[in-house]
N, C-alpha and C positions, 0 to 999 in steps of 0.2 A: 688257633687259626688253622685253615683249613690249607693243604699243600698236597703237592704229588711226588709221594716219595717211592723211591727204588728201593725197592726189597730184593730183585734179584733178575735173572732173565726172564724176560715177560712175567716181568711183576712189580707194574706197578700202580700203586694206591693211592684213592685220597683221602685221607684220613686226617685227622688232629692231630696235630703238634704244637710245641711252647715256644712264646718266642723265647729265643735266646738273650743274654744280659746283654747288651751296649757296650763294646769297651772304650777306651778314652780317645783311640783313634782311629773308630770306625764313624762310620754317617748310615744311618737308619732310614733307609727306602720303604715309601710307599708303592709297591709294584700296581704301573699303573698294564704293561704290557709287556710279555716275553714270547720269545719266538722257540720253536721247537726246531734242534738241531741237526745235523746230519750223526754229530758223535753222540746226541743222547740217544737216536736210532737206534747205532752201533749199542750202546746200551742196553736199547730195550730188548734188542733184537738176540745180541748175542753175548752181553757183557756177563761179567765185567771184565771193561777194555781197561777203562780210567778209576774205574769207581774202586775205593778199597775196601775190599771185604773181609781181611783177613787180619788187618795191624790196622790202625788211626796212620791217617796219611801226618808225614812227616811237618808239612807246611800248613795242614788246616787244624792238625789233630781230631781229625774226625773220621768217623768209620762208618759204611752201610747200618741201617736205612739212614738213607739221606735225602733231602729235596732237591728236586733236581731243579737244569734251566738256568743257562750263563747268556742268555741275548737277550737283555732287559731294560726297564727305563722304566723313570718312577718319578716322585716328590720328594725330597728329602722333609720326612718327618719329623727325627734329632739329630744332633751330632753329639757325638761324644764329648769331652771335656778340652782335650787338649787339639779338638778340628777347628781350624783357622779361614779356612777355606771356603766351608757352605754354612747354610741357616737353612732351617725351615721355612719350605714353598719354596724351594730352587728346582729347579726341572733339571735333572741327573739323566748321564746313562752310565753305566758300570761296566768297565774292564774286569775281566773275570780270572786276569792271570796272571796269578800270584809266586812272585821267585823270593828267593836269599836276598836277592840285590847284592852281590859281592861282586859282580862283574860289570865292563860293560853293556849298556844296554844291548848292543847286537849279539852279544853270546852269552848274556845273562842267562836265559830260558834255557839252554841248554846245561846249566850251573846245576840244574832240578827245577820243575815248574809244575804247579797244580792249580787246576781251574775252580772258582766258586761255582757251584753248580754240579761239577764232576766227581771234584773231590773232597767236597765240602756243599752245606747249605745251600742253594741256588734260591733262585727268583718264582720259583712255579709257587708263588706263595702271595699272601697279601702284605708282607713287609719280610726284606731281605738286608743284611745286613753287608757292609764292602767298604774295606778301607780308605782313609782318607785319598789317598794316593792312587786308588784306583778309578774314581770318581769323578765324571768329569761333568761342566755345565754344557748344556744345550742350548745353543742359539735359538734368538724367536724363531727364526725363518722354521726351523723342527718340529716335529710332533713329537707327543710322545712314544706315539706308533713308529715314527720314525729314527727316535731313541734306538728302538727294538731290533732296529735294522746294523745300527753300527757296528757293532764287534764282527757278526760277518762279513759285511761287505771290508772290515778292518783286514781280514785274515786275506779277503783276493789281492787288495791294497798291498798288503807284504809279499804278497809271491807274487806280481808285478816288477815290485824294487826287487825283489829275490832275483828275479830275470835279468834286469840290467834294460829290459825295455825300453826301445828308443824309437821316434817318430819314424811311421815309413815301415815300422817291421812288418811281418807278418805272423801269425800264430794260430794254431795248433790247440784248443782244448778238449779234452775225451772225460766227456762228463756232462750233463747240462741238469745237471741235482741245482740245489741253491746255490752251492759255494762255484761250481762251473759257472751259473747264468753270472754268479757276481762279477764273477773272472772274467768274462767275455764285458761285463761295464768296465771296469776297471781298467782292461787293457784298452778296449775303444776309449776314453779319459785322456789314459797315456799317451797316445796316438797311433796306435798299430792300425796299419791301412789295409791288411787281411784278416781277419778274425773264424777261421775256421774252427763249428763246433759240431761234436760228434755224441750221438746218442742213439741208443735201441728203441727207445719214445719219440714216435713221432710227433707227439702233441707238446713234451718238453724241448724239442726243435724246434716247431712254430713258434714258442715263446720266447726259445734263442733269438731267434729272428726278429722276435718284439724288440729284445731288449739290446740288439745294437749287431748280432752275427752279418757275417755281408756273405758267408757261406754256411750250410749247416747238412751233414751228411750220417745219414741211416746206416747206422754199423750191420747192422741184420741184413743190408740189400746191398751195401757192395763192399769192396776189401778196401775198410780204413787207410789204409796209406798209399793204395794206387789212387783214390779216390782224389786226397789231398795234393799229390802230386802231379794231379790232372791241372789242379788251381795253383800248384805251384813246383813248378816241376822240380826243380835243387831240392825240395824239404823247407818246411818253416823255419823262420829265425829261431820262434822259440814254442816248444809243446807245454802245457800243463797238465799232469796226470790229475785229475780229479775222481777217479771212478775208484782206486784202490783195488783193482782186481789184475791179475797176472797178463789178458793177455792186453789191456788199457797201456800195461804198465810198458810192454815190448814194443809195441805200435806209437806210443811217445816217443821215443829213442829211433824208429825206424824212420817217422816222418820228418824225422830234424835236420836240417842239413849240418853236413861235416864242420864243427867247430861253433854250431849252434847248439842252446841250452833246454834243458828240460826238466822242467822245474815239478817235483812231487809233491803236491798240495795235500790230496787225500790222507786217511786214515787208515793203514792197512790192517784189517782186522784179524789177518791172519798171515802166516808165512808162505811167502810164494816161491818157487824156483825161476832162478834166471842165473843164465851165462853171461859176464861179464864182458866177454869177448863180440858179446855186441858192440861194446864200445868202444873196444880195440880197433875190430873194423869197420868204423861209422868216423871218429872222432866226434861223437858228440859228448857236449860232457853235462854232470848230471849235478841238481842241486838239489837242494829240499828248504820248506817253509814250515814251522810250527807258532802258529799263532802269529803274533805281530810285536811290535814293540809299542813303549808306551810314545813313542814317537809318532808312529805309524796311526796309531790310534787316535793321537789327536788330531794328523793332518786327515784321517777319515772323516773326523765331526766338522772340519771346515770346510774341508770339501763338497760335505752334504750341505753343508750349511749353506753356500755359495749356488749351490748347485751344481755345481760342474761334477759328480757324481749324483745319480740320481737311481738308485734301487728299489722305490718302492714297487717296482712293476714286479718282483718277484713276490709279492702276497699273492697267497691264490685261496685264503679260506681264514677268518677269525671265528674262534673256539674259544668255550666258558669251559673253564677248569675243571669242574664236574667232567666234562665229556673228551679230556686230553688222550682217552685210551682209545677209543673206538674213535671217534673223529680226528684226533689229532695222529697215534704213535699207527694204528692199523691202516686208516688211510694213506699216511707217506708209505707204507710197506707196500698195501694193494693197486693203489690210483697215482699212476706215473703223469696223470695231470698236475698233482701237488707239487708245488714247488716248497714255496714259506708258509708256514702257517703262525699264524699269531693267538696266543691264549690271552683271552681278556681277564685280567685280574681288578685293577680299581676300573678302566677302561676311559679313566682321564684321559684328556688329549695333550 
């Protein structure tokens, strides 16, 4: 079957692959759609971040080349022998993050955690495999397009609750890529009555502003945290760094007010310097979000499901698998218009 795998930075291929064997408690996905991510970017662009290239990763046992693509939704095809849970013709979408499970779930992920997609097999495929336990059913109200969408909007969902966000806040995101425009639904969801979003793209602004900003501010025209401070002068309740670069990272922490949070969503692709003693003299204090819980995750499929979260407005372009490099991996690099883009694999609904 035909798939997009990673072979290295800026390399990657579609090529023939076999399926893998079924084991007895995983569920055999028909990919009907998967979304291209900000980390498989990272990936393409400069990896490997996540991918292992060097040993079989510990939790998938598997090593480069591999298929990539963890934001997907599909049919369940089979199940393994000992899955209880689904049948063939259920409308899935797949958690892609796979721990020990020895802990509890909120500091599980931190125990060690690898992504299907990253660290193992993904979805960029016509059938991808995911264990029972990571699998979840999709409500009618859903597409399967809208499958595609869950795991990220799942990740803003957790750096929300990461925040402690409460009706009435205010907030602060420096990024407006997919997972900022998520962040800015999520937290309008939650209830924040400011939603301040910050980008070098003006055309990923106006789309902030589609999708729920009640301010949005040009890093390139004027200085990020006087900016903010005009719209709220103490500093936001709460910042989300979503941009992963050094000076995103300082300008979160600066626009926060004293004893407000700042929550680091992004992927930092590389080591940045910073003085601590920013936070000495700020008191702001500092959190971070990696992925989400399987908690998290399911109240994201309800929430969509209900509507009360609603991200489809982050598509901006659906791509055939054949054409994931040039339309999908170079366009998010060159056209700061793209937000999500969706690769059509079966293109069931």
């Amino acid at each position: 079957m035909k798939a997009a795998v990673w072979h290295g930075k800026k390399d990657i291929r579609i090529e023939e692959v076999n399926e893998k064997p079924l084991q007895d408690s995983e569920v055999k996905v028909r990919v009907a759609w998967a979304g291209i991510c900000g980390s498989d970017l990272h990936e393409y662009e400069e990896g490997p971040v996540f991918v292992p290239d060097q040993e079989k990763d510990p939790l998938t046992n598997e090593i480069a080349p591999l298929t990539m693509g963890h934001e997907f939704a599909g049919i369940v095809e089979e199940v393994g022998k000992n899955v209880t849970k689904f049948k063939p013709g259920d409308r899935v979408a797949v958690n892609p993050t796979l721990t020990y499970g020895n802990k509890p779930e909120d500091v599980d992920a931190y125990d060690g955690f690898s992504f299907i997609g990253l660290h193992g097999d993904g979805g960029f495929t016509k059938f991808a495999h995911a264990p029972e336990g990571n699998t979840y059913l999709l409500p009618e109200s859903l597409t399967l397009q809208d499958g595609a969408l869950i795991e990220p909007t799942a990740v803003a969902v957790q750096a929300v609750k990461e925040a402690g966000l409460q009706f009435g806040d205010t907030v602060a995101i420096f990024g407006a890529g997919p997972i900022g425009l998520l962040t800015a639904i999520a937290a309008k969801a939650a209830g924040a009555s400011k939603i301040v979003v910050l980008d070098l793209s003006q055309t990923r602004l106006e789309k902030a502003k589609e999708l729920g900003a009640t301010h949005v501010i040009n890093s390139g025209e004027k200085d990020p945290v006087e900016a903010i401070k005009e719209i709220v002068p103490d500093g936001v309740d709460v910042s989300f760094e979503v941009a992963g670069v050094a000076p995103t990272f300082k300008q979160s922490i600066e626009s926060t007010k004293p004893r407000g949070t700042m929550v680091i969503v992004s992927i930092f692709a590389r080591e940045i310097e910073w003085n601590p003693i920013q936070l000495t003299n700020t008191g702001v204090k500092i959190t971070s979000s990696i992925a989400y819980t399987p908690t998290t995750f399911q109240q994201t499929v309800d929430l969509m499901g209900t509507g009360q979260l609603k991200p489809q407005g982050i598509i901006t372009d659906q791509i055939e698998l054949d054409n994931i490099v040039e339309q999908g991996f170079e366009a998010l690099t060159a056209d700061k218009s793209q937000a999500k883009i969706l690769v059509e694999l079966s293109g069931e609904k």
